[in-house]
C-alpha positions as CSV (number, residue, x, y, z in Angstrom):
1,X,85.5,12.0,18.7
2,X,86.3,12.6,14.9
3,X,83.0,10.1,14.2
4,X,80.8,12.6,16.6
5,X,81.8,15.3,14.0
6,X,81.1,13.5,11.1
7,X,77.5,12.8,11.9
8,X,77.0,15.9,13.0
9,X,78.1,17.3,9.6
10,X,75.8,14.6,7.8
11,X,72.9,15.9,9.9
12,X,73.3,19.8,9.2
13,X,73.6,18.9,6.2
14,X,70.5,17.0,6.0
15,X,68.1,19.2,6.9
16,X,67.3,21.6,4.9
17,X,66.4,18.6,2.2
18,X,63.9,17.3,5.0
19,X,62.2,20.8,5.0
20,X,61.8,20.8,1.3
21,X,60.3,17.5,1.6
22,X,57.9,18.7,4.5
23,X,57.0,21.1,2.1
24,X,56.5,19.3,-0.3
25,X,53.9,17.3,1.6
26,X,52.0,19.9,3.0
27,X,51.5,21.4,-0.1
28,X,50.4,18.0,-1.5
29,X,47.7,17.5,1.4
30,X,46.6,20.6,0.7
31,X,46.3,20.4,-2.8
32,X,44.4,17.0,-2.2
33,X,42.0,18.8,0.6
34,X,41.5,21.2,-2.2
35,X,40.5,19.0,-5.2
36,X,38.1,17.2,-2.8
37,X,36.1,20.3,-1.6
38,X,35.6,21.5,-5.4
39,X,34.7,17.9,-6.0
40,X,32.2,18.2,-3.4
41,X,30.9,20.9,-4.2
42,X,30.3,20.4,-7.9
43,X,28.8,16.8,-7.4
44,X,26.4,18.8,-5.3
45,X,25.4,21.3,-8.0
46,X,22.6,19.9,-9.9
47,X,24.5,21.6,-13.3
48,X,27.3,18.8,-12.7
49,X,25.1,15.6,-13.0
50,X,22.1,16.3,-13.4
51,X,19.1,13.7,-13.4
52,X,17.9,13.7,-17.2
53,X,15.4,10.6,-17.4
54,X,13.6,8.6,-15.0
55,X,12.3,5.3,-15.8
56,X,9.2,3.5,-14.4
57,X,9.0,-0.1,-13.9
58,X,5.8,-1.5,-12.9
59,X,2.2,-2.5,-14.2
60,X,0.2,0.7,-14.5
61,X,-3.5,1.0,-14.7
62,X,-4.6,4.0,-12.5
63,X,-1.0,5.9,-12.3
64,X,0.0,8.1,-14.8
65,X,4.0,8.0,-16.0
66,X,3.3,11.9,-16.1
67,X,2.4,11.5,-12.4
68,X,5.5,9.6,-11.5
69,X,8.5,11.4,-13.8
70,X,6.6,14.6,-12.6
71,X,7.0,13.9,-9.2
72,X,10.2,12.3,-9.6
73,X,11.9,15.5,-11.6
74,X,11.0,18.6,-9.2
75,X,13.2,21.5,-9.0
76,X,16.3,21.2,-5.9
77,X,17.8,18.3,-7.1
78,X,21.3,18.0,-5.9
79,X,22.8,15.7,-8.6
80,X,23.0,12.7,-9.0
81,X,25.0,11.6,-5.8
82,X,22.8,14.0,-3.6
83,X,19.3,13.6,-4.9
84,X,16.4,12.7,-2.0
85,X,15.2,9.2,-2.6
86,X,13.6,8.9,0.6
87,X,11.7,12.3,-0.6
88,X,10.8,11.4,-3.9
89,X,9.1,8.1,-2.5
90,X,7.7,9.8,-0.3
91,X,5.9,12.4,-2.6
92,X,4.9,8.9,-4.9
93,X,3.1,7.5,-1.8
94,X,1.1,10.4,-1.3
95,X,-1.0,9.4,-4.6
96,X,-3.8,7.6,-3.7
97,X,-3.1,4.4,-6.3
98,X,0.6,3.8,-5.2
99,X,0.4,1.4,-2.9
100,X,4.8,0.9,-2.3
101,X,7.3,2.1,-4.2
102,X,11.2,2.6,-4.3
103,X,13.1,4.8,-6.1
104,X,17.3,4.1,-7.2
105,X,20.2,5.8,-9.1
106,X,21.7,4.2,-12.0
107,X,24.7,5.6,-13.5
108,X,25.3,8.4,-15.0
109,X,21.8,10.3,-15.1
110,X,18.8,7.9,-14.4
111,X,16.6,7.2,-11.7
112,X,14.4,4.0,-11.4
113,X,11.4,4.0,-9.7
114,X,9.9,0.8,-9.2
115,X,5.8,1.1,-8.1
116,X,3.4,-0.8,-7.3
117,X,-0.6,0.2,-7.5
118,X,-3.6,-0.5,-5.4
119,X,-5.4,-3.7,-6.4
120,X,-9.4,-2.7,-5.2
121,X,-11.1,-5.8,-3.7
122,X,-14.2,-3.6,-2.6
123,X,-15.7,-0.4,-2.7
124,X,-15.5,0.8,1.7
125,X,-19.2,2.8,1.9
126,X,-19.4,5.1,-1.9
127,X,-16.3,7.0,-1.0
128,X,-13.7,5.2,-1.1
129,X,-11.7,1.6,-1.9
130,X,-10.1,-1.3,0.1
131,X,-7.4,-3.6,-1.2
132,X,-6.9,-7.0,-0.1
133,X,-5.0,-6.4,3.5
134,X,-7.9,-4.3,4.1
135,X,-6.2,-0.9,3.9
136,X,-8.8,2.3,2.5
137,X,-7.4,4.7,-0.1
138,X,-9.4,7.2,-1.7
139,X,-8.9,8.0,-5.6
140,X,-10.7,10.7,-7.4
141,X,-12.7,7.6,-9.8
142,X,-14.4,5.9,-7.0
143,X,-17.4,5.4,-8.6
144,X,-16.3,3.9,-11.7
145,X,-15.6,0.7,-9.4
146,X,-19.3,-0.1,-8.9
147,X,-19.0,-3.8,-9.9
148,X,-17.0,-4.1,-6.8
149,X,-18.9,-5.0,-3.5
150,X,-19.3,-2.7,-0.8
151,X,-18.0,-3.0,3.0
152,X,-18.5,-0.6,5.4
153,X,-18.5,-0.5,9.4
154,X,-16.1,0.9,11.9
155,X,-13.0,2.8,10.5
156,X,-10.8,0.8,13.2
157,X,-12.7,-2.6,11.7
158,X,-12.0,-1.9,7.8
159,X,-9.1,-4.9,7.8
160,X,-11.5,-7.8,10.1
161,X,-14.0,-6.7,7.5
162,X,-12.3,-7.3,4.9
163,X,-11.8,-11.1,6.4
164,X,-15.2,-11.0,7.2
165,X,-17.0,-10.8,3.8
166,X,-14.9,-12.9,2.4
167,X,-15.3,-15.9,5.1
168,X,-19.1,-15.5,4.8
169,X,-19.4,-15.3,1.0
170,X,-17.4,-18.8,0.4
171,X,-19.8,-20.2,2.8
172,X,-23.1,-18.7,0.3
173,X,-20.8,-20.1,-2.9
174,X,-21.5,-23.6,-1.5
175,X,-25.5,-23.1,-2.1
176,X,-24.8,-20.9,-5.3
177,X,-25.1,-18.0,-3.4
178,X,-22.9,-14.5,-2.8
179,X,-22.5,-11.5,-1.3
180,X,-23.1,-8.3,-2.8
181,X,-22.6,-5.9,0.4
182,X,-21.4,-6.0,4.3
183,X,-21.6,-3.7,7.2
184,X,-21.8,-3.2,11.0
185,X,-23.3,-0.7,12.7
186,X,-23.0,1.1,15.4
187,X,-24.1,-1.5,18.0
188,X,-21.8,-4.1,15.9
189,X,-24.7,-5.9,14.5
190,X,-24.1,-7.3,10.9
191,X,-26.1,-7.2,8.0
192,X,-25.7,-8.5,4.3
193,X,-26.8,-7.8,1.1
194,X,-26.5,-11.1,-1.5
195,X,-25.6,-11.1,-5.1
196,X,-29.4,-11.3,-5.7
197,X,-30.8,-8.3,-4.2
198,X,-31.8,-10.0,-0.7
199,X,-30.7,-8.2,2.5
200,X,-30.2,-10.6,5.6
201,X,-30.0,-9.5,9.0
202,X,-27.4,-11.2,11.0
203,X,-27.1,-9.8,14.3
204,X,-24.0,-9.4,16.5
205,X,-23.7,-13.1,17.9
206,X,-22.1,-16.3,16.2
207,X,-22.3,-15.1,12.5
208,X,-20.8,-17.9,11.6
209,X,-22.9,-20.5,12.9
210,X,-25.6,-18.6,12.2
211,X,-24.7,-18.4,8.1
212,X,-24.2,-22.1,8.2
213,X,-27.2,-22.7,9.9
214,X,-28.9,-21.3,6.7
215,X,-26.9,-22.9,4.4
216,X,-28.1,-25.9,5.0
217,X,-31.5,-24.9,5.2
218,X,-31.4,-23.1,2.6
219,X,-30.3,-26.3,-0.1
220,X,-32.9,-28.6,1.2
221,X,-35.9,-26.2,2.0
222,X,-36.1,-22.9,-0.2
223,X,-33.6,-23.0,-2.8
224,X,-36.5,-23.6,-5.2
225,X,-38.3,-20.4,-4.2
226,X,-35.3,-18.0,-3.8
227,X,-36.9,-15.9,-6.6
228,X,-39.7,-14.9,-4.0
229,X,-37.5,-14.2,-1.1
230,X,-38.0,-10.2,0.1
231,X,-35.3,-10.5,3.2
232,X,-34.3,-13.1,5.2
233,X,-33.7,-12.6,9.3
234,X,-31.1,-14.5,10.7
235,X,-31.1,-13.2,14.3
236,X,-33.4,-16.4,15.5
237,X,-31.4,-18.9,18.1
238,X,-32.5,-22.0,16.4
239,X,-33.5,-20.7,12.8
240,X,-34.5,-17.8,10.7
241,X,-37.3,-16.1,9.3
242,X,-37.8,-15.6,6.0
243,X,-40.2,-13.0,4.3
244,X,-41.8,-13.9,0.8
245,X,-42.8,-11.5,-2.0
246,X,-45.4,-12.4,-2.6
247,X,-47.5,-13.2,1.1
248,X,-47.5,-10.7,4.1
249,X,-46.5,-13.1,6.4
250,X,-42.4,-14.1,7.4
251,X,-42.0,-18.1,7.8
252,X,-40.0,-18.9,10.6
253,X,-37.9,-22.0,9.7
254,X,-37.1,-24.1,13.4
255,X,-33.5,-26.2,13.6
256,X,-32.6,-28.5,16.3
257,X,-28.9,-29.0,16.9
């Protein structure tokens, strides 16, 4: 019985030093939920860390550092931890050179944006560009890009067109030949224009077969006389028809297969 008592004594007097340690807790975990909402809060105020430079990396021609540091530095930052990445590449993208580009924080008030421009293979119709995967984009200096060749056909086409001209001028290279233009109309019929000035019509069917046919013709027949060629008409089953400068007449070359 006398050991009852005794623990009993030891647990009265116990508690009130457990209560000041409860205390003491609480107030720590409050203290620490305190500290971490100011923290919060003052990362999120652009005052705190605010973004000071913004470095580009990346070979620019057609994009202006201007352009990009503009773009990057617009008003609503929300410091350094908070700042929109996603919205500054975004707002990059929308010029028409930028072809991909990423944007990162480095410590303690940068960001990097890493771009990459437009490379123009061709000029799609006179208002506009394509790169090499075929995709159009539209700067304001379109027409400074006349040594390019054109394409044009069917917005839905751009990319097989793309493909296209370049399929059918290494075939010409092989006869000292190339392609200055491409398109397809409306009915899907091609026509070319060559480095010389010629235009060929190619019709719809077997383009290929059609430029090889005259390939070959073309190196052991009228190679010598391509100074007097007006246009050349591919659209013949077996052959093609050529008209000459300088006669009124078209000669209709015949191939057997």
């Amino acid at each position: 019985m006398a050991k009852r008592k005794i623990n009993r004594r030891k647990l009265e007097k116990s508690r009130p030093r457990l209560a000041l340690l409860d205390l003491v807790e609480v107030g720590i975990v409050i203290g620490l939920l305190t500290a971490l909402v100011v923290a919060y809060y003052w990362l999120r105020n652009p005052v705190s860390l605010p973004i000071r430079h913004v470095y580009v990396e990346g070979d620019l021609r057609h994009v202006s550092d201007a352009e990009v540091t503009g773009l990057s530095s617009k008003p609503g930052f929300a410091g350094f931890f908070y700042t929109d990445l996603r919205g500054i590449e975004a707002s990059l993208e929308q010029l028409p050179w930028v072809k991909s580009v990423s944007v990162r924080r480095q410590w303690p008030d940068m960001l990097i944006v890493s771009l990459q421009e437009q490379t123009p293979v061709a000029r799609w119709g006179s208002d506009a560009l394509l790169n090499s995967a075929g995709e159009i984009f539209t700067p304001n200096n379109v027409r400074e890009f006349t040594d390019l060749p054109v394409v044009f056909g069917p917005l839905e086409q751009s990319r097989t067109l793309v493909k296209r001209f370049h399929d059918i001028n290494a075939m010409l290279e092989s006869v000292g030949l190339n392609l200055r233009a491409l398109a397809q109309d409306d009915r899907h019929a091609w026509h070319l224009l060559l480095g010389n000035g010629i235009p060929v019509a190619l019709g719809r069917d077997n383009p290929d077969a059609r430029i090889q046919r005259f390939v070959r013709s073309f190196s052991q027949v009228i190679t010598t006389r391509s100074a007097q060629i007006a246009a050349i008409d591919l659209r013949y089953t077996n052959g093609f028809a050529v008209s000459w400068r300088d006669v009124e007449f078209s000669n209709h070359t015949e191939e057997t297969e």
